[in-house]
C-alpha positions, 0 to 999 in steps of 0.5 A, spaced: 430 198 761 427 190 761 431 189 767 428 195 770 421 193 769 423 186 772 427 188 778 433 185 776 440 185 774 444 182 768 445 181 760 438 180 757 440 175 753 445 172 759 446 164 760 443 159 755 439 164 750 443 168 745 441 173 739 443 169 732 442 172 725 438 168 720 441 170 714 438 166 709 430 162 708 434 156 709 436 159 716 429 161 719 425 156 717 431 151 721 430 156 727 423 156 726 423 148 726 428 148 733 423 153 736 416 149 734 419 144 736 421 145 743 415 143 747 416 136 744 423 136 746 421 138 752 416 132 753 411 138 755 407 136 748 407 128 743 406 132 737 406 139 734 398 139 734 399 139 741 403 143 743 400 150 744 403 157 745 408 155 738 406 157 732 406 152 728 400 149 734 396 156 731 397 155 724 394 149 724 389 150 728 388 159 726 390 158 719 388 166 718 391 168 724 394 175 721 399 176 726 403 171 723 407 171 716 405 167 711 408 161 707 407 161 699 412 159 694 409 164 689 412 172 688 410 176 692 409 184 692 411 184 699 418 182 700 419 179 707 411 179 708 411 172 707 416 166 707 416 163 700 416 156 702 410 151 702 406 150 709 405 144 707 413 142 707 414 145 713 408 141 717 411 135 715 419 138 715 418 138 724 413 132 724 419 129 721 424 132 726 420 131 731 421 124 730 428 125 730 432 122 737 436 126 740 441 124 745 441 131 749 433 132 748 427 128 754 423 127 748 421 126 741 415 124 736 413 117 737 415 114 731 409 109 730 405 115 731 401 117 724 404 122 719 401 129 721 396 130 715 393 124 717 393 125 724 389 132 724 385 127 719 383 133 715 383 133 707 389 135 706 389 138 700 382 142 701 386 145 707 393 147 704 388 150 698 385 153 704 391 156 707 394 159 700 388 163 699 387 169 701 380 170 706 374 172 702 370 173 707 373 173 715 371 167 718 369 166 726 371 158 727 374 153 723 371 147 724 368 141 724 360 143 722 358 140 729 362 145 733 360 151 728 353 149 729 355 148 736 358 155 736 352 159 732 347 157 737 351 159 742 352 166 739 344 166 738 346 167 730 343 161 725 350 159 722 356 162 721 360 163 714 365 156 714 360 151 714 361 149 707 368 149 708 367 146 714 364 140 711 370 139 706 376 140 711 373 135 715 369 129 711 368 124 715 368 127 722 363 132 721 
């Protein structure tokens, strides 16, 4: 059917892509690295905050974005609707393995460049806090309180739910 709608002939998965199975947290969240960090391989991005159209780009930057599964360590009620490891853990898992050099790879973290948490100069336990709690309220933005109130002005509303968050998440900046 794909290749009817693409006037094209062939196995879907032919050449270098293939189909594996993950069996285990372990395999996914391995695969999630590879796949979060092909971009830097690729030196298409530095780092993976840079690295848009990846997953690990929105949850840093879309946190609450609901089409993607979440990260906790606790049990949930909804088996498979949630990975039960710590975002956190996994942030740093690529920030690491992105510094890793691989021979068959263009590109990689700088190693001299700053660990991730401290890249995106956030509060980090205020953000992980923020990522492990379930909206109360849906938010427009997250951001600094400049870019809020920027963003509030522009939609001709006074504020938008967040500020405070706002200020927590980006002391010093915001």
């Amino acid at each position: 059917m794909a290749n009817r709608e693409d006037c094209c002939s062939g196995r879907f998965w032919e050449g270098r892509f293939k189909s594996q199975a993950l069996l285990d947290e372990k395999a996914l969240l391995a695969c999630m690295a590879y796949v979060d960090l092909n971009p830097i391989r690729a030196k298409m991005a530095q780092t993976p905050e840079t690295s848009e159209h990846t997953s690990i780009h929105t949850r840093i930057h879309q946190p609450r974005q609901h089409d993607l599964v979440r990260f906790t360590k606790e049990q949930t009620n909804q088996p498979g609707r949630c990975i039960p490891f710590d975002l956190k853990e996994y942030i740093q898992l690529v920030d690491w393995a992105g510094r890793c050099i691989c021979a068959d790879k263009r590109g990689a973290i700088n190693a001299a460049a700053p660990p991730i948490l401290q890249r995106l100069a956030m509060n980090h336990s205020v953000l992980l806090d923020y990522l492990s709690k379930k909206p109360d309220l849906p938010q427009r933005a997250l951001g600094p309180v400049h870019k809020l109130r920027s963003m509030a002005e522009s939609l001709g509303l006074k504020c938008l739910h967040g500020m405070t968050l706002g200020r927590q998440l980006y002391a010093g900046n915001a």
